[in-house]
C-alpha positions as CSV (number, residue, x, y, z in Angstrom):
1,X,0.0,0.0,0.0
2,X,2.4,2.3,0.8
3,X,4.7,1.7,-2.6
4,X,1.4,2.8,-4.2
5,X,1.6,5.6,-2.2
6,X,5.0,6.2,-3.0
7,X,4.7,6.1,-7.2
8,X,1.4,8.3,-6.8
9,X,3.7,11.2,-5.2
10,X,6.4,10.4,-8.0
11,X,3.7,11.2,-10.5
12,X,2.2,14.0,-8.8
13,X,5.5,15.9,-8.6
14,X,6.2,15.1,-12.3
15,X,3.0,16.4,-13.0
16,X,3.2,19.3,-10.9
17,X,6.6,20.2,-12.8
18,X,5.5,20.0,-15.8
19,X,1.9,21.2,-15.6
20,X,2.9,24.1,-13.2
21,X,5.7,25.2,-16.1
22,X,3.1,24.9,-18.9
23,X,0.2,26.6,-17.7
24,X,1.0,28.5,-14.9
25,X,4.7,29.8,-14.9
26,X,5.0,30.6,-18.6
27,X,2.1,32.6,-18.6
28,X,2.9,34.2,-15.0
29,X,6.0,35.4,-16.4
30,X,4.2,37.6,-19.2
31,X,2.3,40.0,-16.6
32,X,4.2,42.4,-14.4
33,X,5.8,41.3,-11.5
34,X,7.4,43.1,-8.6
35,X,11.0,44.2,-9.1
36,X,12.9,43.0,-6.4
37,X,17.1,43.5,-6.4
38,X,16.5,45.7,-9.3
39,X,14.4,43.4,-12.1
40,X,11.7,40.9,-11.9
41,X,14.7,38.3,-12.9
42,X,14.8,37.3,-9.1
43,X,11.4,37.3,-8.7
44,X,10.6,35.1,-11.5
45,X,13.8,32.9,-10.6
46,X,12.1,32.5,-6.6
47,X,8.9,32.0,-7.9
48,X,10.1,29.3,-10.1
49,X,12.5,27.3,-7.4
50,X,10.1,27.5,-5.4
51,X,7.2,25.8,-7.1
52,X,9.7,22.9,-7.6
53,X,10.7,22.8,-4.4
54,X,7.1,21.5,-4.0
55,X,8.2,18.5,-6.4
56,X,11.3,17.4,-4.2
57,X,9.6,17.8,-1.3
58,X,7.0,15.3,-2.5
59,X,9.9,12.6,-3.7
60,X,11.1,12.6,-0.6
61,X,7.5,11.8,1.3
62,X,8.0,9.1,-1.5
63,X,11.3,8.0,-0.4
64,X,10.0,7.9,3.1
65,X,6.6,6.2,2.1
66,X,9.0,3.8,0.1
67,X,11.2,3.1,3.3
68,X,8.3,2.8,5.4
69,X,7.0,-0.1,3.7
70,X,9.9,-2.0,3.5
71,X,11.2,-1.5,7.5
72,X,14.1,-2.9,8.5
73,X,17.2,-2.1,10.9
74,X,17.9,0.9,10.1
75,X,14.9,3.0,9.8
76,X,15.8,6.2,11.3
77,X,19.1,6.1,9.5
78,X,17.2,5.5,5.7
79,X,14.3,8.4,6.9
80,X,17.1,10.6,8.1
81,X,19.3,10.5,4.4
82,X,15.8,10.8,2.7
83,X,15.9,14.2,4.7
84,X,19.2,15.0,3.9
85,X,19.3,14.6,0.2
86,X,16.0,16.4,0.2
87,X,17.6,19.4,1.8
88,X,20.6,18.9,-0.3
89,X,18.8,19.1,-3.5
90,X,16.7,22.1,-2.1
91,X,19.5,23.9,-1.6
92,X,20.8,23.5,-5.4
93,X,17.7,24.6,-6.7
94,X,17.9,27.7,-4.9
95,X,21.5,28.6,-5.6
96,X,21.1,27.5,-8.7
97,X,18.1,29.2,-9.8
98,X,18.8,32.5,-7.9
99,X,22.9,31.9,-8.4
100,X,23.0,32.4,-4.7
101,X,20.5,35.5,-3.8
102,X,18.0,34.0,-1.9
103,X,19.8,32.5,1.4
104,X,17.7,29.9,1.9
105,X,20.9,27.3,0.3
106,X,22.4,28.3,3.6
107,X,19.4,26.8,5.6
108,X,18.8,23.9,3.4
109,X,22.4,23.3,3.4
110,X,22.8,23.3,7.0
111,X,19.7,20.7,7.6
112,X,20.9,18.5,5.0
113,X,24.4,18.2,6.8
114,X,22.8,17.9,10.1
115,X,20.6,15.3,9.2
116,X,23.5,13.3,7.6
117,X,25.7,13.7,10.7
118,X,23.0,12.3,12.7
119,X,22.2,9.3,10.2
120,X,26.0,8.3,10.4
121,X,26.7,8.6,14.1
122,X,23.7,7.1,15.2
């Protein structure tokens, strides 16, 4: 059961991705946006990091989902480098996408690396 659960957030993230850069994004990006750091570049760069951020954070509910039904040893361990990679990939997306503007790298960064110190020395 929960595997299903699992593959239905795989496809809603890919769906979110791609239906959320079709419809929604492209045609956001045509109206006026707020100017922030000097040009709606940023703004449109955020806006799109964010929404998939949404994605990732959906593949990892699947990863955990995925875990979850399978339990073994290690469980907190597995869950806990779910949570880092998460965090890791959040923070690329948002350095990549705003080459480093928006902080938040920092933040994700830091959660990613705690979460992995913990699943190792645990």
């Amino acid at each position: 059961m929960l595997n299903t659960g699992a593959l239905l957030a795989i496809f809603l993230g890919l769906v979110h991705s791609y239906l959320g850069e079709r419809y929604i994004l492209t045609r956001l990006f045509q109206r006026e946006l707020p100017k922030l750091l000097g040009s709606d570049w940023f703004t449109k760069r955020v806006l799109r990091f964010a929404w998939h951020l949404t994605t990732v954070a959906w593949w990892g509910f699947a990863g955990i989902l995925f875990i979850l039904s399978n339990s073994g040893e290690h469980l907190q361990k597995q869950i806990l480098i779910v949570i880092a990679v998460v965090f890791l990939v959040s923070g690329l997306l948002s350095a990549m996408f705003t080459k480093g503007k928006h902080i938040s790298w920092v933040f994700f960064w830091l959660i990613a690396g705690l979460s992995f110190y913990v699943a190792m020395n645990s």
